[in-house]
Wavefront OBJ file of the C-alpha trace (Angstrom):
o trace
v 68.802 103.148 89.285
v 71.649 101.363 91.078
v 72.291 97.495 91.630
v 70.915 95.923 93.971
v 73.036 94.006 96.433
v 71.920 90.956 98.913
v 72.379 92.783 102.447
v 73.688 90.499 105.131
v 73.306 90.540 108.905
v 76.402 88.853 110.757
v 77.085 88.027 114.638
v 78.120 91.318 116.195
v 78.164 93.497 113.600
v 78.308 97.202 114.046
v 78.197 99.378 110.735
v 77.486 98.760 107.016
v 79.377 100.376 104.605
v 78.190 100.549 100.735
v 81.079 101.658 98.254
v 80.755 102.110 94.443
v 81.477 98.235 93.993
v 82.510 96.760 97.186
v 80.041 96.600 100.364
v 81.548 96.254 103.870
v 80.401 94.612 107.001
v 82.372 95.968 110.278
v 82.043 93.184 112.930
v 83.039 94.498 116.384
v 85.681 94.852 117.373
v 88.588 94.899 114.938
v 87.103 92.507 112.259
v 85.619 93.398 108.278
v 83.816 91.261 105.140
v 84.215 92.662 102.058
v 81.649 91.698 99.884
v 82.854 92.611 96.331
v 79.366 92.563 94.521
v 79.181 92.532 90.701
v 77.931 96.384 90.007
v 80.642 98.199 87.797
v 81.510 102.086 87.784
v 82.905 104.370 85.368
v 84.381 107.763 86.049
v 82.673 107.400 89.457
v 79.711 106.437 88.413
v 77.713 103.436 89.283
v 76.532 101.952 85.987
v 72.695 100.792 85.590
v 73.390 97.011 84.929
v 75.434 94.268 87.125
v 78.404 92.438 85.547
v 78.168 88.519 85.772
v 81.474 86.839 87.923
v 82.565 90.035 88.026
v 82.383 90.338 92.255
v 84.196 86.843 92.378
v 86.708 87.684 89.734
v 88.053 90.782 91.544
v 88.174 89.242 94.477
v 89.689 86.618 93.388
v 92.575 88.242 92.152
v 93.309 90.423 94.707
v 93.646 87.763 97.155
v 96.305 86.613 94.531
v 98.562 89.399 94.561
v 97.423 90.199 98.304
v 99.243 86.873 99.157
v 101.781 87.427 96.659
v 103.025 90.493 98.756
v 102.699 90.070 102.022
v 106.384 90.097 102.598
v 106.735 93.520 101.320
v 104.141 94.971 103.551
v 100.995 93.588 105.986
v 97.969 93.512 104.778
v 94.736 93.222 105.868
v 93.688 90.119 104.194
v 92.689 86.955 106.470
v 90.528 84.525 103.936
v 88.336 84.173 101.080
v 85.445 81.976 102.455
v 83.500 82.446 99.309
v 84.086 83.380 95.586
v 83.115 87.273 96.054
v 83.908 87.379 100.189
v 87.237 88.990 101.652
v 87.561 88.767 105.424
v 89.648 90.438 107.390
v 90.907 92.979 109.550
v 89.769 96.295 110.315
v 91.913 99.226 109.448
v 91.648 103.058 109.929
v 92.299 104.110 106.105
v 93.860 107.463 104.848
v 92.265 109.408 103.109
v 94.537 108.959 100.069
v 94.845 106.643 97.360
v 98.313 106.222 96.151
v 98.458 106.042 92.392
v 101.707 105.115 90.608
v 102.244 105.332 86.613
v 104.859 103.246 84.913
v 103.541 105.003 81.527
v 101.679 108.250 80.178
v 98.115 106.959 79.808
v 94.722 107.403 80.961
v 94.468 110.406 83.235
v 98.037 111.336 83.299
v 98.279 111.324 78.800
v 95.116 113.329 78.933
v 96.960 116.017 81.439
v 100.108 115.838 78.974
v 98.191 116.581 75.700
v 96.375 119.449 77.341
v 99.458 121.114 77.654
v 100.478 120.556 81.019
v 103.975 119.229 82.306
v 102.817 118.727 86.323
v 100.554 116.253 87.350
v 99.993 115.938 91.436
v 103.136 118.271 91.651
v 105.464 115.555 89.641
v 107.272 116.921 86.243
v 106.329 115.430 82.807
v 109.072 115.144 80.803
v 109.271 116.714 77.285
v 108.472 115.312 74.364
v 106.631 112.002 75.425
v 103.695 110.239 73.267
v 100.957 108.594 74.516
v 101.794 105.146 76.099
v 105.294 105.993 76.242
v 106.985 104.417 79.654
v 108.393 106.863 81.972
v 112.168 107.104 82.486
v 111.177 106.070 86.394
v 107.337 105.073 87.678
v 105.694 108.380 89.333
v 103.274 108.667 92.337
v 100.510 110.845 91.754
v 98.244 110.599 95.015
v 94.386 111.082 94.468
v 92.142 112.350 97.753
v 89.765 109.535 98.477
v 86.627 110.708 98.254
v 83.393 109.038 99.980
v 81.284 110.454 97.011
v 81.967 112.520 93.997
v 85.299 112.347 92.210
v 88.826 111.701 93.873
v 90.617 114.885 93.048
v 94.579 114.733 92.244
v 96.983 116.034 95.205
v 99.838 116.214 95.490
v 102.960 115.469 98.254
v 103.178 118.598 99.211
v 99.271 119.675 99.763
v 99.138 116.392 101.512
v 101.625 116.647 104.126
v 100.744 120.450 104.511
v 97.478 120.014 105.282
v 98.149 117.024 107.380
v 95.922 114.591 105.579
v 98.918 111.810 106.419
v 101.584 111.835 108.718
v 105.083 112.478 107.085
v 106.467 109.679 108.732
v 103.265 107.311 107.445
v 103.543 108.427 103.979
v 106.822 108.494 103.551
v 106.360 104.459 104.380
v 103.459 104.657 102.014
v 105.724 105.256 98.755
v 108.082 103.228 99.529
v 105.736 100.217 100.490
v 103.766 101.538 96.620
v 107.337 101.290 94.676
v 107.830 97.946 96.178
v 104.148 96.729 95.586
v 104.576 98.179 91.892
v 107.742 96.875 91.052
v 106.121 93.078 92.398
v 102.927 93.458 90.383
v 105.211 94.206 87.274
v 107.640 91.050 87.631
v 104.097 89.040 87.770
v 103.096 90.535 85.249
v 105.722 90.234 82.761
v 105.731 86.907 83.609
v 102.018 86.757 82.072
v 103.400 88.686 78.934
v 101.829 91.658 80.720
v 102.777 95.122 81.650
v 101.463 96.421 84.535
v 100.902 100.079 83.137
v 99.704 102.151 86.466
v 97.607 101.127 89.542
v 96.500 102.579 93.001
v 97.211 101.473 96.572
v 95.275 102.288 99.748
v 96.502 101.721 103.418
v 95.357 102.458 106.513
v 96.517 102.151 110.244
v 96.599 98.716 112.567
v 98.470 97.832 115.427
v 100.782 101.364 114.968
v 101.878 100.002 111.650
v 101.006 101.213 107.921
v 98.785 98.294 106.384
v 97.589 97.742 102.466
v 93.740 97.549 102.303
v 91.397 97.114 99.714
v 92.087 94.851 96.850
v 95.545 95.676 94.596
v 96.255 94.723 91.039
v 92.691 93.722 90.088
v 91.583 95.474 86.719
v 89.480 97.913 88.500
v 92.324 99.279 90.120
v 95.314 98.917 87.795
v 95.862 98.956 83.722
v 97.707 96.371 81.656
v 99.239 96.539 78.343
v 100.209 93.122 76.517
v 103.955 93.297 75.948
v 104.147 90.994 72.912
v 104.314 94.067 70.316
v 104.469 97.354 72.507
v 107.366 98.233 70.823
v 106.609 98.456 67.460
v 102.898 99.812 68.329
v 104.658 102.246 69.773
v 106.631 103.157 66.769
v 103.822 102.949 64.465
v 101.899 105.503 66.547
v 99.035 102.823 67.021
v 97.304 102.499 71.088
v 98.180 99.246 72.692
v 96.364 96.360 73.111
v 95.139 96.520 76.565
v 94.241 94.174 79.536
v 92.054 96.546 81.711
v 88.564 98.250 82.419
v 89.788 101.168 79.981
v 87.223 99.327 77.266
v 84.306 99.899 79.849
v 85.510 103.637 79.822
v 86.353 103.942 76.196
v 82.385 102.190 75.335
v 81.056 105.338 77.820
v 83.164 107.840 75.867
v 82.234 107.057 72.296
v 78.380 106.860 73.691
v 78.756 110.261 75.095
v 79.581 109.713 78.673
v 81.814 111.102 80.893
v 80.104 111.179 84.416
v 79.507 114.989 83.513
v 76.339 116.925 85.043
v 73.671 116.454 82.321
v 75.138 112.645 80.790
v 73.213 110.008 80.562
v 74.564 106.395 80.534
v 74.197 104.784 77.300
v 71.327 101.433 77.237
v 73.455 98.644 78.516
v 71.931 95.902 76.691
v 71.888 92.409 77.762
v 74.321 91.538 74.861
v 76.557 94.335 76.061
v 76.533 92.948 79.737
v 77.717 89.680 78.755
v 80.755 90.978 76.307
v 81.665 92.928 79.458
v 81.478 89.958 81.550
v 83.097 87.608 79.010
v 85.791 90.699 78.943
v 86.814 90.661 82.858
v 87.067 86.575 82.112
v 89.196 86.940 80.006
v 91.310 89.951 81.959
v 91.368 87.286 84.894
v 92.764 84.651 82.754
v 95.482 86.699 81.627
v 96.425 88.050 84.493
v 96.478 84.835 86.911
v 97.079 82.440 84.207
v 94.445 80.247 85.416
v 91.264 79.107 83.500
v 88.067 81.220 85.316
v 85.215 78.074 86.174
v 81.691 79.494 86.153
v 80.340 76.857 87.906
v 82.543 77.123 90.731
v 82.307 80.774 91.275
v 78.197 80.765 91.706
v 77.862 79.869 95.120
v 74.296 80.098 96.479
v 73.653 82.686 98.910
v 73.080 80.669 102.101
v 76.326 78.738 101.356
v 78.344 82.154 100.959
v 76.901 83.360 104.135
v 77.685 79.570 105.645
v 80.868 79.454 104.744
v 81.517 83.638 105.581
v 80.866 82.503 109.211
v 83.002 79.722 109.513
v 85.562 82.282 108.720
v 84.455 84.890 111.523
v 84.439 81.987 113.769
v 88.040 81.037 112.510
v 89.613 84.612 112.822
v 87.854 85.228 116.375
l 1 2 3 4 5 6 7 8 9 10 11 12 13 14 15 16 17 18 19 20 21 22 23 24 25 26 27 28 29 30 31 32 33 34 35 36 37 38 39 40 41 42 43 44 45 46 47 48 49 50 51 52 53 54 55 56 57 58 59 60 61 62 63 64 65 66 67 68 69 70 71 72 73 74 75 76 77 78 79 80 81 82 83 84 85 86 87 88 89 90 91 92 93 94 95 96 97 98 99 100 101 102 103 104 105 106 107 108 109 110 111 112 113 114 115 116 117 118 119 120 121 122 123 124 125 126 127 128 129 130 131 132 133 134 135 136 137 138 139 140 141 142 143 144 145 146 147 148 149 150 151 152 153 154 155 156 157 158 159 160 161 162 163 164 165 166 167 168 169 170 171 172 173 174 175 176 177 178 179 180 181 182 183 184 185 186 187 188 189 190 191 192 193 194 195 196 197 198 199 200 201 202 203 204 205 206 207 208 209 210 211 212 213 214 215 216 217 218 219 220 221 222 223 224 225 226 227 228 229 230 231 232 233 234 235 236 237 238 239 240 241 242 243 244 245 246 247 248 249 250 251 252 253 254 255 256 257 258 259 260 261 262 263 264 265 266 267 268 269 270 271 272 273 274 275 276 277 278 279 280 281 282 283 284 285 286 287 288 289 290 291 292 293 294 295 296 297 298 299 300 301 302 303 304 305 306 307 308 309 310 311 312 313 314
């Protein structure tokens, strides 16, 4: 059984769209709300219970980093009328997600230590350990997939089989180096390190635009940078700042989104360590203290205040 989500009906409106985490409103003609509601996912699964804040807390940091680099490329991102609403404008997206790695973890260490030295048509180097930092960051694009698992692709396939423009993706790296290389001064300066992440972008106006949400940890894995080093030379995993511990929980229990797996009993204990978890992964990334209070705005005053905002952008 999935989450269930408050559906909203807004002044011209054309299309609904319902993601893993995020539902979107089109509003004719060029216009979007993204309503980032609190249901998690792991390995593209929805999971059976909603996270508390969790909605607001993503949302509220991508509109942090959204703002933060908006002189490195446009981006879709108008306002944040309400603690879990993004409006905006619309964009035609490509089908690709562009994933960068400053370091061999998650999907790219598990390639490595099954013996494999390409990932998305990009050479490994020899002889690296897991969490190790790359001698430059990589881009390892992922298909976007409306259901089902993104599957890795690489440059090549992508520009072969036309998926993007060369011209468009071309701007695409360059526009993901810059974003990376932003998210990792901010993060340093948050004793973080901004391990790997993924960008999406789309077309407006004739130009490439970021979408989505960037640097939120859904999308993008931290390590604290007090004591890397010498983790790293003890052989010990780093302490992280991310939704790995959602993913790590599923593995130990058995879960991998396989055919056959079942989702381990999310009790109501569990929910709130994972909630108290992405409140404390805001806090560390935005350096800011996370107010409960504030972020539980009553339905008819999110949808209040969401309209103010079409009104404003229109």
């Amino acid at each position: 059984m999935t989450t269930e989500t408050k559906e909203y009906s807004f002044p011209g409106q054309t299309e609904i769209y319902h993601g893993k985490v995020r539902d979107v409103y089109y509003i004719d003609p060029d216009i979007l709300v993204m309503v980032a509601s609190d249901r998690i996912s792991a390995f593209d699964v929805i999971l059976p219970r909603p996270i508390p804040y969790k909605g607001a807390i993503l949302n509220k940091i991508a509109a942090k980093f959204l703002k933060a680099t908006e002189d490195i490329c446009p981006n879709w991102l108008h306002s944040t009328p309400a603690p879990n609403i993004a409006v905006g404008h619309k964009c035609r997206p490509f089908k690709v997600e562009m994933v960068i790695r400053g370091y061999l973890t998650g999907h790219a260490w598990r390639t490595y230590k099954s013996g494999s030295r390409i990932l998305c048509g990009v050479e490994l180097p020899e002889g690296m350990k897991e969490h190790d930092k790359f001698p430059e960051p990589i881009i390892t694009p992922a298909t976007k997939a409306d259901t089902g698992h993104d599957e890795d692709i690489s440059r090549e396939e992508i520009l072969a089989l036309g998926i993007v423009p060369e011209d468009a993706y071309n701007q695409m790296e360059e526009y993901t180096r810059q974003l990376f290389a932003r998210g990792t001064e901010m993060a340093a300066e948050k004793g973080l390190i901004l391990v790997d992440t993924k960008y999406e972008f789309g077309w407006r106006d004739s130009q490439v635009v970021l979408m989505d949400e960037i640097h939120t940890p859904d999308s993008s894995r931290y390590f604290y940078a007090d004591g890397y080093g010498e983790r790293q030379a003890r052989g010990e995993q780093q302490k992280q700042l991310s939704k790995e511990f959602v993913r790590e929980w599923l593995i130990e229990n058995g879960f991998q989104g396989k055919t056959g797996q079942e989702v381990p009993e999310m009790t109501d204990e569990k929910v709130e360590s994972i909630s108290e978890r992405y409140i404390e992964l805001y806090e560390g990334i935005t350096g800011e203290t996370f107010n409960k209070s504030a972020n539980s705005l009553p339905e008819d005053q999110t949808y209040e205040a969401t309209l103010k905002a079409l009104e404003e952008l229109n």
